[in-house]
N, C-alpha and C positions, 0 to 999 in steps of 0.2 A: 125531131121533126120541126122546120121551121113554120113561122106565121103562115107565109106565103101555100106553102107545099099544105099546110095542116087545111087551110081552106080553097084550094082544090079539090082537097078531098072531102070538102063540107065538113068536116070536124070541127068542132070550136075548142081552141088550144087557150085554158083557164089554169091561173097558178092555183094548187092542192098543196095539201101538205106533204109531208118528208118527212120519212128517217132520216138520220145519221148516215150516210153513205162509209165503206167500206176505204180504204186507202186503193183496191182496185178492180176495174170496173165487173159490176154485177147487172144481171140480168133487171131491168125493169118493174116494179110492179106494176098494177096497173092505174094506181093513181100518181105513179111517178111517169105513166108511159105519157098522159096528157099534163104533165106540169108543164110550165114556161121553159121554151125555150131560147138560148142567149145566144150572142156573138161576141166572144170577150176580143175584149183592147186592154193591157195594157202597160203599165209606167215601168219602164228598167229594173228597176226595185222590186216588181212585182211577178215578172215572169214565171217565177218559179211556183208562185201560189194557179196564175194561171195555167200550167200544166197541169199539176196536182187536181185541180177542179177537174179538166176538160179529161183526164185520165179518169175519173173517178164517175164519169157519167157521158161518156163520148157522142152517145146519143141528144142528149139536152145541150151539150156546152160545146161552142169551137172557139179553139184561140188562134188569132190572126194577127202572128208578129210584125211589129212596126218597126221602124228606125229610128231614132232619137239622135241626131248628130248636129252639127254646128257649122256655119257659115265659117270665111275665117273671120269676118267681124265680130262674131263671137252669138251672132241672132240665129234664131231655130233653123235647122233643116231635118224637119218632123216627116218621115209619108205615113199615114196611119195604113194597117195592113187592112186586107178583105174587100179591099175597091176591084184590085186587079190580079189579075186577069177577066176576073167576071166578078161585077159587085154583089158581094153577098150580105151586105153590111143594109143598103136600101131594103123599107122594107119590116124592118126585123128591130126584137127586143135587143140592146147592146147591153152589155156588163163593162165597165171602165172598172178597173183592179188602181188603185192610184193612192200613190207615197211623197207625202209632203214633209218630206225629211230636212228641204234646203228651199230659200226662196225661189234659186234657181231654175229646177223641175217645177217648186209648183206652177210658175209662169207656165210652162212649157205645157202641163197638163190641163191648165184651162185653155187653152188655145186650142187642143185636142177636143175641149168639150165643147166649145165653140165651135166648132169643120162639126164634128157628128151630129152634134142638135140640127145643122142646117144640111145634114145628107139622108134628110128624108126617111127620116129613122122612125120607128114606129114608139119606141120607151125608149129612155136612158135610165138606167142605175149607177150611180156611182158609189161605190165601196172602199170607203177611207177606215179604214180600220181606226185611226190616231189621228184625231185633230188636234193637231200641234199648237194653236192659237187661243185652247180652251182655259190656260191661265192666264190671257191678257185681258181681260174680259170687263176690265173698269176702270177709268183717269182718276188717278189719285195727284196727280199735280198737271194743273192746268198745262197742255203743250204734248201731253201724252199721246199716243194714238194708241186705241182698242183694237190690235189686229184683230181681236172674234168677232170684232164686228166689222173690219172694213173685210173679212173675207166672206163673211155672211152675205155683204154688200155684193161680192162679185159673182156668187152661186146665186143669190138671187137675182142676180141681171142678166143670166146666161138667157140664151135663145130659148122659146117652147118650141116643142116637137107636136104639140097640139095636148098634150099633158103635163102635168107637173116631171121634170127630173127627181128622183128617187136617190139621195141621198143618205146612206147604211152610215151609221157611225158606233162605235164601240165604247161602254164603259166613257164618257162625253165628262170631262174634267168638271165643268159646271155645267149643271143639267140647262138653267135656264138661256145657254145658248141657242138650245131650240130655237127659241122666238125671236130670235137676230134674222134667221132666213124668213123670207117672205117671197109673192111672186109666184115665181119658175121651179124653185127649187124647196122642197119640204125633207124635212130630217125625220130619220127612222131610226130610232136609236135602240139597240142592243146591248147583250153581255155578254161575258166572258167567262164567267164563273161557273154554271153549265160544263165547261170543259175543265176547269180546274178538279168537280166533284170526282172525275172516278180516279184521279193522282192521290187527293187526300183519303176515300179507303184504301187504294192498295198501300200506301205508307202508316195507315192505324191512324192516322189524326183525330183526336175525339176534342179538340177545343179549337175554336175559331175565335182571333184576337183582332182589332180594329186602331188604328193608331190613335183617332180622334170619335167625338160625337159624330162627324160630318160623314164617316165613310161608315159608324154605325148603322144611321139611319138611312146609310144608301142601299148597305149591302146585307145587312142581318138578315132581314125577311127572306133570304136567296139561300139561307142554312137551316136545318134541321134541327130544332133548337132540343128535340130530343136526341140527336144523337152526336152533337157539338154543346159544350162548355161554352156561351159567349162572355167576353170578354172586353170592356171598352176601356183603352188608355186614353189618358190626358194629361194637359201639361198643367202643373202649379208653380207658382211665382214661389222662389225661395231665396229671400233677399233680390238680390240682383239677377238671380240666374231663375232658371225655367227648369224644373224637372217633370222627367213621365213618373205617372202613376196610374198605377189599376185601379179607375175609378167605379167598375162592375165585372165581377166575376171571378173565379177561382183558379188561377192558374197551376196550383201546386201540382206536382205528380202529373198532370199533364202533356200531351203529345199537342205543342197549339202551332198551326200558320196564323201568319199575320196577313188580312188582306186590305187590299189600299188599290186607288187603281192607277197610279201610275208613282214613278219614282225619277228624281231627277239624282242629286247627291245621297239622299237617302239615309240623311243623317238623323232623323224621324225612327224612320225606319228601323235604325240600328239601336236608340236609343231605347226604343220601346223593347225591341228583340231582349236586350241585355236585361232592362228589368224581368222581364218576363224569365230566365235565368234567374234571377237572381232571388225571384220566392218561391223557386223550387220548382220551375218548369222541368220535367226531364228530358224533353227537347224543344225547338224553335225553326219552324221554315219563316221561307217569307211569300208571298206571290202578290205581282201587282200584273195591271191588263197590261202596262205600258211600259215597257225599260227605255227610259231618256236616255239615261248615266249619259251626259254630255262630258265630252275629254276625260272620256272612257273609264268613268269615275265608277264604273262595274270592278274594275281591280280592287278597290279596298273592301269588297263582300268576297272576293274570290277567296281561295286555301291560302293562309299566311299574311293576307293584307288585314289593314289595324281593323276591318270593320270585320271580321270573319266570326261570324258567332250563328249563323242559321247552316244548320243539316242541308237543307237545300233552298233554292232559291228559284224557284218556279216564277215566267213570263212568257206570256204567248210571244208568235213571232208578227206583232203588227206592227212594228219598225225592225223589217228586217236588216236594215242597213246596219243597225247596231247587235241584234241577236246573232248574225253569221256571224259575228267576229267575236263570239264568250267562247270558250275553252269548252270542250265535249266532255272531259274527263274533271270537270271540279265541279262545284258548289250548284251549276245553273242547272235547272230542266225547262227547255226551252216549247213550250204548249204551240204544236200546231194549228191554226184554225180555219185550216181548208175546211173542215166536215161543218164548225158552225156557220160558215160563210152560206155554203149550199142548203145548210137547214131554213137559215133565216131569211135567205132571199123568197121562200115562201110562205114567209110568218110576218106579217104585218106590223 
């Protein structure tokens, strides 16, 4: 039921909690029947999550596909969908699904969040799964520029709609980017891990391993320390070079993932894996929130490449750009997270 329609009929339409929603659509309860409801928009990249939502609760969610094309000068020719025929967009709560995979698109999707903030929209959500600029986040030699913060700079200059913009972020590389946004736009930040629990019982994992301190202390509290081994590696100076070492916990005999939340070349990643073998783990996944692998550097984890040493290698799909293109049948399990998308948009 939309804003409009819900107070018509004098109902007051207040986000409630959620389940887990089903892969396809189930009946109502009745504090899902008064949750918020959206107008999703969005980014190329995204479409497919948006179905999967609006399939998964038809009632709550409509997607209203847009076009994304190009002038030939090479400048936007965007229409965003849900204006016409009849605007359904005025009005109402929007969801923006949106993938800043290439500088390109990102341009393109804030100019999108520019037109909706000023179409008399009642909220905007934005749901960036993967902020891409959450490792640039400090000038180490004067001349630098801090993308995390000139893009913080531009979600907080976006238009009000008479509220703050609601900006969802995922597993946030450094936390303390929060406070780069100000203004317009406020960060809501979430996890992933949640989804990774019911992969690690159905595969028996009884130890949870962390490459450094840093993703210790982010992510431990989120494991059951009764029914997981934890696990902290780290690196020590040895002579010139840097070796992992298990500086907390017992890996022997062991079934351990390694969690981290995102992965670029992942040579961290592998180095830790391999020790963790090597004092008698009897096997090794890996799962991070994020798969980077830039120039599709995911092939040296896959079956036969030199980094090939984890059972499996679990990553959600919040850069799909890069998850659609791993192989179905090797190494990867690729985590859905339409269901935690829908959870969290009503968990604060």
């Amino acid at each position: 039921m939309s804003r409009r329609a819900a107070c018509l009929a004098g109902i007051a339409v207040v986000a409630s909690g959620l389940v887990a929603p089903s892969r396809t659509a189930q009946p109502l309860t009745a504090l899902q029947e008064h949750a918020r409801s959206y107008q999703i928009i969005a980014a190329p990249a995204c479409e497919e999550l948006a179905r999967r939502i609006e399939a998964s609760q038809p009632r709550r969610f409509t997607f209203h596909e847009s076009t994304w094309d190009k002038f030939p000068d090479g400048t936007d020719k965007i229409v965003v969908g849900g204006f016409t025929p009849v605007n359904r967009i005025a009005g109402e709560h929007v969801l923006l699904l949106a993938s800043f995979h290439d500088n390109d698109v990102t341009l393109s999707q804030f100019q999108v969040m520019v037109m909706l903030l000023m179409s008399f929209i009642e909220s905007l959500t934005i749901v960036l799964p993967f902020y891409p600029t959450g490792t640039m986040e400090r000038v180490v030699v004067e001349g630098e520029v801090a993308t995390a913060h000139t893009y913080a700079q531009l979600f907080s200059s976006l238009p009000s709609c008479g509220r703050p913009t609601r900006l969802v972020v995922y597993d946030l590389h450094t936390l303390q980017n929060r406070f780069y946004l100000h203004g317009n736009t406020v960060a809501s930040l979430h996890t992933t891990v949640p989804s990774l629990i019911p992969y690690l019982e159905a595969a028996g994992v009884d130890a949870v391993a962390f490459p450094d301190d840093g993703a210790a202390k982010r992510f431990k509290h989120m494991f059951d320390a009764s029914k997981y081994e934890i696990i902290v590696c780290g690196k020590l100076r040895d002579g010139d070079a840097r070796v992992v070492t298990v500086q907390d916990g017992d890996p022997s005999e062991k079934n351990v993932v390694i969690v981290d939340d995102l992965v670029q070349t992942g040579g961290t990643l592998y180095e830790c894996g391999a020790k963790l073998l090597e004092l008698g783990a009897s096997g090794v996944s890996a799962f991070v929130a994020h798969g980077v692998f830039p120039k599709e550097a995911w092939k040296r984890f896959a079956r036969g490449g030199d980094r090939d040493v984890f059972e499996t290698f679990y990553v959600t799909n919040s850069i799909p750009t890069t998850t659609d293109k791993l192989p179905a049948d090797d190494v990867f399990t690729v985590i859905d997270l339409t269901e935690r998308v829908i959870v969290d948009l009503d968990n604060y």
